[in-house]
C-alpha positions in Angstrom: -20.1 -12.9 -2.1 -21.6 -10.5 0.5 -20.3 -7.1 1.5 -21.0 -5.7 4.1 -21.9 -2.2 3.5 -23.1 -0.5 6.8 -19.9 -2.4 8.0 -18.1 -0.3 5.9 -19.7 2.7 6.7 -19.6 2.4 9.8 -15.7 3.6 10.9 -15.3 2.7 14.3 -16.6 -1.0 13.3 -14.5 -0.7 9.8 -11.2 0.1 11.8 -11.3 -2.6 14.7 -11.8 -5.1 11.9 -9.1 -4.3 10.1 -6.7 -4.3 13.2 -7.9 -7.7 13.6 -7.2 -8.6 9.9 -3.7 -6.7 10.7 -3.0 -9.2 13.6 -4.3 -12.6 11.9 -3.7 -12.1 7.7 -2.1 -8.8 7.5 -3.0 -6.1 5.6 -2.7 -6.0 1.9 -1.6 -3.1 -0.2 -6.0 -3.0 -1.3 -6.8 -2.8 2.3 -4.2 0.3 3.0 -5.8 1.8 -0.1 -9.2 1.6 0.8 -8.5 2.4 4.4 -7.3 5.7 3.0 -10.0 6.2 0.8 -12.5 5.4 3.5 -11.2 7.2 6.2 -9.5 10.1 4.9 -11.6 10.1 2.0 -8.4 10.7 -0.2 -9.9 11.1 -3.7 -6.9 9.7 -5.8 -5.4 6.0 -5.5 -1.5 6.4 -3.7 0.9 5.5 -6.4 3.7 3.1 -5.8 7.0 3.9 -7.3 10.1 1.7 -7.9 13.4 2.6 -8.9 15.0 -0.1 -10.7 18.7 -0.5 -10.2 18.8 -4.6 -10.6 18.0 -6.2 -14.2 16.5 -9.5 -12.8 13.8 -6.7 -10.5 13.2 -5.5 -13.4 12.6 -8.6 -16.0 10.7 -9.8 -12.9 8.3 -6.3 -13.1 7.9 -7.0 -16.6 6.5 -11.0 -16.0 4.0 -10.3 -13.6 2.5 -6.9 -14.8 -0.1 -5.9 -17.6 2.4 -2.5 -17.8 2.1 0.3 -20.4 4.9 2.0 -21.6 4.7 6.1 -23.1 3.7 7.0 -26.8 6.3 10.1 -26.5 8.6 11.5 -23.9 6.5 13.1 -20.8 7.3 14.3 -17.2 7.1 12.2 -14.3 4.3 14.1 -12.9 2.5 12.9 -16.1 3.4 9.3 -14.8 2.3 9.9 -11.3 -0.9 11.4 -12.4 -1.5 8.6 -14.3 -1.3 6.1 -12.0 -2.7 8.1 -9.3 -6.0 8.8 -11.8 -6.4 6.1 -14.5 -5.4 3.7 -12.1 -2.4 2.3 -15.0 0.6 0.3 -14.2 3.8 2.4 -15.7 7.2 1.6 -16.9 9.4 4.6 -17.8 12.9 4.7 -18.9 16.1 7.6 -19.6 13.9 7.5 -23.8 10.6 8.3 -22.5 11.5 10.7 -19.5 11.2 14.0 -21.1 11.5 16.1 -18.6 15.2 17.6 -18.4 14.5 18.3 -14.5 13.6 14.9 -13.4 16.6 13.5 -15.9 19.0 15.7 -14.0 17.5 14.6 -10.7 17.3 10.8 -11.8 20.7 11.0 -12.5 20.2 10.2 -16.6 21.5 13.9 -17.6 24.8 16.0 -16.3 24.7 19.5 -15.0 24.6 21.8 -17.7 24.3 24.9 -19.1 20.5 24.7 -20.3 19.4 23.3 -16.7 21.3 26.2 -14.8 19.4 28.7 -17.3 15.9 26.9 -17.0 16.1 28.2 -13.3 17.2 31.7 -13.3 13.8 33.1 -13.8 13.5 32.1 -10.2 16.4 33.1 -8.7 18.8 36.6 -8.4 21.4 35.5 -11.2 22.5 32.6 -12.8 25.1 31.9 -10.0 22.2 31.6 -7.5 20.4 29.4 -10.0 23.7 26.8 -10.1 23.8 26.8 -6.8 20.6 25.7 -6.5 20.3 23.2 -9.2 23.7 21.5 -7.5 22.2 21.4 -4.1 19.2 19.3 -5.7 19.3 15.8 -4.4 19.9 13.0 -6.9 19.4 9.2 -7.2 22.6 7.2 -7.0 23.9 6.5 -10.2 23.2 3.2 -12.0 19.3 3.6 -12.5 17.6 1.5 -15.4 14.1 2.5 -15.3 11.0 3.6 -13.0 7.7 2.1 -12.2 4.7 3.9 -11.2 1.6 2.2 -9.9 -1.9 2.6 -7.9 -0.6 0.8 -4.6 -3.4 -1.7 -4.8 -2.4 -3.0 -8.1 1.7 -3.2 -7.5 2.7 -6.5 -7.4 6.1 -5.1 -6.5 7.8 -4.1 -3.3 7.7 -0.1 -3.4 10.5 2.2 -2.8 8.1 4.9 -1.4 4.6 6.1 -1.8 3.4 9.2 -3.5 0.0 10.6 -2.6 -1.5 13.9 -3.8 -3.8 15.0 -1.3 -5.6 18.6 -0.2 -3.4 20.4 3.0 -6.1 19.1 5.5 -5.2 15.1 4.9 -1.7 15.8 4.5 -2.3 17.1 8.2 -3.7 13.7 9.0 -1.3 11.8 7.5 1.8 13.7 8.6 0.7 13.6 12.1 -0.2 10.0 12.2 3.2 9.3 10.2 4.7 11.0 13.3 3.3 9.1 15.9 3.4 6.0 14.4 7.6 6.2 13.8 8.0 8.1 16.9 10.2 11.2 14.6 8.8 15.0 15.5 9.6 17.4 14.3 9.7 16.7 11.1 11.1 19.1 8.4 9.6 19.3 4.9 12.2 20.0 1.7 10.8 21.7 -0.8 13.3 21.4 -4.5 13.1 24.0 -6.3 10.6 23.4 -9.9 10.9 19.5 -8.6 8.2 19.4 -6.4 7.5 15.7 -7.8 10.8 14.3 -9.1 12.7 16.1 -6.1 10.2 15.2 -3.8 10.3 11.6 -4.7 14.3 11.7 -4.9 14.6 13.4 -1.1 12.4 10.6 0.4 13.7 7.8 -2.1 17.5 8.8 -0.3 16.5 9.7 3.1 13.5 7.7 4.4 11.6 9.8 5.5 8.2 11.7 5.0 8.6 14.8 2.6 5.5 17.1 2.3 5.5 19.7 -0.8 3.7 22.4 -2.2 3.8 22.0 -5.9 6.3 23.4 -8.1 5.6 25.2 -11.5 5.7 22.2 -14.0 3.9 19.6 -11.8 1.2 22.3 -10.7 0.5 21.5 -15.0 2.0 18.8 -15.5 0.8 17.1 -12.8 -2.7 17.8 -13.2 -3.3 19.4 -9.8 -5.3 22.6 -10.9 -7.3 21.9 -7.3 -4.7 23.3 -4.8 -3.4 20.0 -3.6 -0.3 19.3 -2.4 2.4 16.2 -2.0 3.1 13.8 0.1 5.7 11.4 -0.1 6.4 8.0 2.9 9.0 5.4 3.0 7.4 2.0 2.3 9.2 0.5 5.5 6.7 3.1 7.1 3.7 3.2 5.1 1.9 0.4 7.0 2.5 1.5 10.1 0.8 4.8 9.5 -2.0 3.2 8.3 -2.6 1.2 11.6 -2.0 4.5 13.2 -5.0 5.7 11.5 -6.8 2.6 12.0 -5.6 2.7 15.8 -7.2 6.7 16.3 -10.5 5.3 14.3 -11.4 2.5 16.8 -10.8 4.6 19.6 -12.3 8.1 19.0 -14.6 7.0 16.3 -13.7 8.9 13.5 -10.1 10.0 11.5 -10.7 13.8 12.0 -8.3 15.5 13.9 -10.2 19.2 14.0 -13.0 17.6 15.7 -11.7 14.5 17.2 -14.5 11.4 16.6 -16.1 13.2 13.8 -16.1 10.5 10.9 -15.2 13.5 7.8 -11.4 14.8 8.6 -12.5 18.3 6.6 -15.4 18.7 9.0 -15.1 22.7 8.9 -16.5 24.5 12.0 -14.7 25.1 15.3 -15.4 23.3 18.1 -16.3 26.4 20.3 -19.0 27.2 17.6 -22.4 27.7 19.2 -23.8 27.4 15.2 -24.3 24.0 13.6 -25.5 22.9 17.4 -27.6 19.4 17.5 -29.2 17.3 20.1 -31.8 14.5 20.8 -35.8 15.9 20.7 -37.7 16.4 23.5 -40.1 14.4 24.6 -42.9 16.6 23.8 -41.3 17.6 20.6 
């Protein structure tokens, strides 16, 4: 089999053939992926999640993927992060969530006193912190368990997508989320110390895009020690973002929205810079 490697390279020819694919195939979770990857140059896969409220979904998750389950309880960032950088297929359940914040949030755990005092070192008191912790959204009850997933490898239909990104893409995709819906403005939430779980929660119940700086536990926990922040998109809207982007490519030339046509979306020099100047030789040069 033959790829096509300048094709690929080349992003004004890469993006008119996958509109094309879009109107005749369709595009497949791989090709949103590696759209992403090629245009935005994100640098970790966008992890699929699933809440799982319906036992046959479920039993139906567990027949069709090569999943791994967790050696001891862990966070969901952990989860994310390994799906978004191993590239594994995860089940997790109310046993192997450890985190007392996402089980509170998944709606496995009651308000209590322990998750009201796990909060006051970032509040006034402890009334500000229950306050807080109450105004926290939550998944309807019922849950059974959670999948996470690189997108390309979910053979599931996603709830939402997660994506970890640096501020600059979440830029790109925020703004081609906008267009492609037709919502503006949109407001980010940000949960207190649930920057992940929260995050995921807020989108799962509203359908919408959430973008989030990251809180204390998922800035570790998560393994984002580079500054990057969250993004989370409604599958019903995930696609159409990505033809969005596909849509700007194959007119302009490029994904960047700094420097419109420029092919890197970080390019970092402002366009009324007379440094970094180039142009075609002379003849006599």
């Amino acid at each position: 089999m033959r790829i096509d490697s300048e094709m690929l390279l080349d992003d004004r020819k890469f993006a008119e053939i996958m509109l094309l694919k879009k109107d005749t195939d369709g595009l497949s979770k791989a090709d949103m992926v590696f759209t992403l990857r090629n245009l935005l140059k994100l640098k970790y896969y966008p992890v699929a999640i699933k809440f799982f409220y319906d036992e046959g979904e479920l039993q139906k998750f567990k027949e069709e993927h090569s999943y791994l389950v967790a050696c001891n309880p862990f966070t969901f960032c952990h989860f994310s992060a390994e799906s978004r950088q191993k590239g594994d297929v995860l089940l997790g359940d109310k046993r192997t969530l450890g985190c007392s914040n996402a089980r509170y949030i998944f709606g496995w755990k009651d308000l209590d006193d322990q998750e009201i005092k796990s909060h006051i070192k970032y509040v006034r008191d402890k009334k500000q912190a229950e306050k807080f912790v109450k105004t926290k959204p939550r998944l309807p009850e019922g849950l059974l368990a959670f999948a996470t997933a690189p997108l390309h490898k979910a053979k599931f239909e996603p709830d939402l997508i997660h994506i970890i990104c640096d501020v600059l893409q979440s830029y790109h995709l925020y703004n081609d989320y906008a267009s492609a819906v037709d919502i503006h403005p949109i407001q980010p939430n940000l949960m207190m110390n649930s920057a992940v779980c929260g995050g995921v929660v807020w989108t799962y119940n509203n359908r919408k895009i959430n973008v989030v700086p990251m809180c204390s536990s998922s800035y570790t926990s998560g393994k984002t020690e580079q500054g990057e922040i969250n993004v989370y998109i409604p599958w019903e809207h995930f696609e159409a973002m990505i033809v969005r982007l596909l849509e700007r490519t194959a007119k302009y030339g490029g994904a960047s929205f700094p420097r419109t046509g420029e092919t890197y979306p970080g390019f970092n020099i402002c366009k009324l810079c007379n440094f970094l100047l180039f142009r075609k030789p002379k003849e006599d040069e």
